[in-house]
N, C-alpha and C positions, 0 to 999 in steps of 0.2 A: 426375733423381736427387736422391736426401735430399741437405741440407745436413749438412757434415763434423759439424758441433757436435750435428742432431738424431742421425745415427746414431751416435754415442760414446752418447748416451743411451739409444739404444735397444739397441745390445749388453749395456748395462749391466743393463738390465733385463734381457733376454732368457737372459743367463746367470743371473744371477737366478733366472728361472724354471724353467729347465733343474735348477737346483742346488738349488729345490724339489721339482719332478717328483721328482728321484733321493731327498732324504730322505722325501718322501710315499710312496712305492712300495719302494724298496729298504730303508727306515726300517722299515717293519712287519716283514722277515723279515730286518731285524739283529737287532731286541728278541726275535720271537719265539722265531729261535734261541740266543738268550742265557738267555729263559727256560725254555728246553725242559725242561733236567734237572730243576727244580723244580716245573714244572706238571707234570711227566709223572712219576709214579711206578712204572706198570710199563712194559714195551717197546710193550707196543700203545698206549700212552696218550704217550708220543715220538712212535713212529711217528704218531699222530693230527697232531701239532703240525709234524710233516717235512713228512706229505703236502698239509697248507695253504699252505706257502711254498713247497716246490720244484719245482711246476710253476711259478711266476713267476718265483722268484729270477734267470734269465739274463736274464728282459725286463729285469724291475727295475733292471739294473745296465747296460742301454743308457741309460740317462737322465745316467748318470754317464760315460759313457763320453762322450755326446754331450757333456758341460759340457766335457769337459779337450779335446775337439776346437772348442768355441766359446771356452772360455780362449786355446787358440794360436792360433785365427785374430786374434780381438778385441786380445788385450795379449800380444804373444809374449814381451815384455820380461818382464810376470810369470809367464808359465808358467816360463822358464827359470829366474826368480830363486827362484820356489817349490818349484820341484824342487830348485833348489840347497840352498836354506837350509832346508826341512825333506825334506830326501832320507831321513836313519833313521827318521823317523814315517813316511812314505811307506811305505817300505820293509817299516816292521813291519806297515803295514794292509796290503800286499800279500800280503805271505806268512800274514797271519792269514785273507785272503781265500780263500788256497792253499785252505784245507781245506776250504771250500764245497762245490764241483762234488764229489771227491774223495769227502767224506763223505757226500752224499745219495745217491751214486752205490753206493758201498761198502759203507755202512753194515748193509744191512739184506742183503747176500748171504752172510753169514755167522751160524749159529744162535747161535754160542757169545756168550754174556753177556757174558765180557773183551772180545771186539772190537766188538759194540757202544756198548757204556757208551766205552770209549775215543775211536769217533767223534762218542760224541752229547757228552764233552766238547772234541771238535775244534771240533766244529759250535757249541759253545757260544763258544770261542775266537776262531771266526769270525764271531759278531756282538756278542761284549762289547768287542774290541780297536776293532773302526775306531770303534763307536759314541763310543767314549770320547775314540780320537785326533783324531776329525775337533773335538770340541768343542774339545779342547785348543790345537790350531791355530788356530781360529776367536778363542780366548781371548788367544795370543799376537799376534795381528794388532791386538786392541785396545793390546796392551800395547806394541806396537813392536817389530821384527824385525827384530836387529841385524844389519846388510848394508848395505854403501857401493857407492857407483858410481862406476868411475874415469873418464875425459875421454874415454875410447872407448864409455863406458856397461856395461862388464863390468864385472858385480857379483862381489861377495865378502863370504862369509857369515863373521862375526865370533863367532859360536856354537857352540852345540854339542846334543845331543838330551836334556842333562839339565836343560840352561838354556828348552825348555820347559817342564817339570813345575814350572812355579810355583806358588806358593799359588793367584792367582787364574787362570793356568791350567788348572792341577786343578781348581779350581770349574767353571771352562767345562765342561772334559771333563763333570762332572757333570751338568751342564744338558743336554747332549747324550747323554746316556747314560739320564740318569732319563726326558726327551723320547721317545729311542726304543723304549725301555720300557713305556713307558707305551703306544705306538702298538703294540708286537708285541702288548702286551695286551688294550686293546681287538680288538686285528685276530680273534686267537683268540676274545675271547667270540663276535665273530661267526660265525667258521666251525668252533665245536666243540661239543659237548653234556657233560651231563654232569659229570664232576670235573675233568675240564682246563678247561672251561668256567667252573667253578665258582672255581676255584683262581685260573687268566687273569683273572678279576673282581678278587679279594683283589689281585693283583699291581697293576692298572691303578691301582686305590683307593692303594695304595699309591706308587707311583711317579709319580702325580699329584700326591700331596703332596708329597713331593720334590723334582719339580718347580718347582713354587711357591716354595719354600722358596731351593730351589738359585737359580733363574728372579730371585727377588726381592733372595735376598743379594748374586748378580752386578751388579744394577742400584745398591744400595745402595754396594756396595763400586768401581764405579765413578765415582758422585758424591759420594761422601765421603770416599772412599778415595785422594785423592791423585795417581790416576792422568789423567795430561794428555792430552789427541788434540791433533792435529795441525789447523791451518789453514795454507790458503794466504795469504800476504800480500803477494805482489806479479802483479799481471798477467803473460802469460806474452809476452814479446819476438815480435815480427812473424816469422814464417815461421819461429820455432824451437817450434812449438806440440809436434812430436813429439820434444824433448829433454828429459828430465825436470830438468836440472841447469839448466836456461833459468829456473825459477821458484824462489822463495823461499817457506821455509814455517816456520814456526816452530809451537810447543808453548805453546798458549793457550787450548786448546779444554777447559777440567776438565770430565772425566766422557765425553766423547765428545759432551756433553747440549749444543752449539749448533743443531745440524741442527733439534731439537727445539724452540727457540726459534723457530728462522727460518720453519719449515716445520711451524706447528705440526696438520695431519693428519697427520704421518708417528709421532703420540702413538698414534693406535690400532693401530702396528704391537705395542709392548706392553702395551697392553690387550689385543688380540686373544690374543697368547698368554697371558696370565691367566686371561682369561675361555674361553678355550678350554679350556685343562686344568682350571677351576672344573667349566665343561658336563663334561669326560668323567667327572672325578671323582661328579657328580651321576647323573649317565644309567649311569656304573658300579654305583651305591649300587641304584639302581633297575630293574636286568639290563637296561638298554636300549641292546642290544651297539650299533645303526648310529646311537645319538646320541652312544654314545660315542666311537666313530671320527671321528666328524665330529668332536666334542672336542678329539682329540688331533692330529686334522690340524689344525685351527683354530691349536691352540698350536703346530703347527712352522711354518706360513705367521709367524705372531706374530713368532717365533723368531727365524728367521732374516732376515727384514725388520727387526727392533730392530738386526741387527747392522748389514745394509746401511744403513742408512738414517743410524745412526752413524757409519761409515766413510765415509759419501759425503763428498766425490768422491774419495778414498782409498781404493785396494786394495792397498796391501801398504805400509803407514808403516814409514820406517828408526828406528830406534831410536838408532840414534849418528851420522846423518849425515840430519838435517829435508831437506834439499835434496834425498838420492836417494830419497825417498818416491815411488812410483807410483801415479798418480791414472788418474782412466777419461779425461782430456784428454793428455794425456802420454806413455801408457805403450802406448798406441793403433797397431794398423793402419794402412794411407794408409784415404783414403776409397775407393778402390777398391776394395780388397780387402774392407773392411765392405759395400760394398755389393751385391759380387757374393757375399759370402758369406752376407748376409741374404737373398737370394733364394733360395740351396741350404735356409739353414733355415728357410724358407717351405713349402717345399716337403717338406721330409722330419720335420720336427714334428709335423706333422697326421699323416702316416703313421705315426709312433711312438706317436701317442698313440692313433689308431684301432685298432690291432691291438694295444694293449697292453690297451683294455677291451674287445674282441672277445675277448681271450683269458681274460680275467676273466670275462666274460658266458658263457661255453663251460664252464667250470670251474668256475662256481659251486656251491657248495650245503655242505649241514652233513659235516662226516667224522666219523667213529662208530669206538669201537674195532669195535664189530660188523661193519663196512664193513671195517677192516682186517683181522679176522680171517676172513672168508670172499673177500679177494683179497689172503693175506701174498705170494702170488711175484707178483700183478701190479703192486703198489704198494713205492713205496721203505722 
């Protein structure tokens, strides 16, 4: 069997990957249904942008589901503390989630105008809210996530749901929201024709920049901007390696930007997202829908890698209490438990990702209003 210290690293990564997979696949058909009411001007030009994402939309969301089943195997310390202390974000991306199924399903069984246009801004509701909150979260983690750990290790969140909407908060959320924007747009130029096609281009051009902008002020305002990370500063005491309160950590790290000193290839994680949303924005300009996807996926790997890569070895920093900070050493499974759970996801990741582009390769091809209008009752 792996040594305890290789498999901490490799859950680490592994959720990691998982927490990609879900914004590369689930990421397209948040943005696309955010964009829907604006690319789509009349019903069959909606319905055009529905029936691209809601054949996948339930795969898409096992990728997520599989992370918060590797979050509790891996660090159940942080699943609990993160559901604690952002339980109302939570909560609002759930029930903003609500109207997915609900609305692809609904939507289009009824002729009248009022109740479509109503669902198609459900369905809008359902991929502008998580797209925005999962950034938000992501932006509070850099900033510190006020929660203590008492002597038993039960935490206690010191917040509240308006104390994340901070300034650089809300930036994140932006980052994360122009990012999946940018990917539901690309994702359309590739499977539409025509004026949605045409429009999903203008959006991607658009939300590229943004991007950038958003992408590059985040990194700005994290090294100049005052805001401190976390290092650890003392070795972790012999055989208390899974107590988080066994190490010392203080607030020395400005900007997040040491990982970057020490490790410096872990530079092209943004780079990659730069130069990724440069490509889509370029391959946008020039109608080249599958270099622009690749663009926009480039910049969410980028993305979300600048974050991990900063945080490491920190997944969830206390904000008023350095010492209950949860790191991937710390906050850890036994090694049993990792290791019999890396064989379950050995074995069931390949099959998700096999039938997930089996199902893509089955459903390929361009949707046409003409296509929906000569199958309105067999398509959503």
């Amino acid at each position: 069997m792996l040594d305890y210290e290789s498999l901490k690293l490799i859950w680490w990564v592994l959720v990691g990957v998982l927490l990609i997979g879900f914004a590369l696949t689930d990421g397209f058909d948040l943005g696309a249904a955010a964009l829907m009411p604006f690319v789509g001007k009349t019903d069959s030009e909606r319905r055009v942008v529905i029936n691209s994402i809601a054949p996948h939309w339930e795969g898409n969301q096992v990728w997520l589901v599989t992370a918060g089943a590797g979050l509790f195997a891996a660090w159940p310390l942080v699943y609990a503390t993160a559901f604690s202390g952002f339980y109302w974000a939570m909560l609002l991306v759930l029930f903003a989630l609500f109207t997915r199924p609900v609305g692809f399903d609904y939507r289009s069984k009824v002729a009248d105008p009022r109740w479509r246009q109503a669902w198609d801004w459900a369905l809008f509701v359902g991929g502008f809210v998580p797209a925005l909150v999962f950034g938000v979260a992501f932006g509070n983690l850099l900033l510190g996530v006020p929660f203590e750990l008492d002597n038993s290790l039960r935490s206690s969140y010191q917040g509240n749901f308006w104390q994340l909407l901070s300034p650089f908060g809300l930036l994140a959320g932006l980052v994360s929201l122009s990012m999946l924007l940018l990917h539901g747009g690309t994702w359309l130029m590739m499977r539409t024709e025509g004026d949605v096609a045409r429009r999903s281009r203008r959006a991607a051009q658009l939300f590229a920049i943004l991007f950038l902008v958003c992408f590059s002020g985040a990194g700005l305002w994290l090294w100049l901007g005052n805001i401190q990370g976390w290092v650890i500063s003392s070795s972790f005491e012999a055989g208390a390696a899974l107590n988080p309160l066994a190490k010392t950590a203080t607030q020395s790290n400005p900007g997040w930007l040491a990982n970057y000193t020490h490790y410096p290839l872990s530079q092209l994680a943004p780079l990659g997202g730069i130069l990724g949303a440069l490509l889509a924005l370029v391959a946008a300009s020039g109608k080249r829908a599958g270099i622009a996807f690749l663009g926009s996926s480039l910049a969410i790997i980028g993305t979300l890698c600048t974050a991990g890569f900063a945080l490491f070895p920190f997944i969830m920093p206390s904000s008023i209490d350095a010492a209950s900070s949860l790191t991937i050493w710390d906050a850890v499974s036994s090694q049993k438990t990792l290791g019999i759970m890396l064989i379950v996801a050995g074995i069931f990741i390949p099959l998700i990702l096999c039938y997930t582009l089996w199902g893509y390769a089955k459903m390929w091809g361009k949707i046409t209003t003409t296509h929906i209008e000569s199958n309105s009752h067999g398509l959503y």
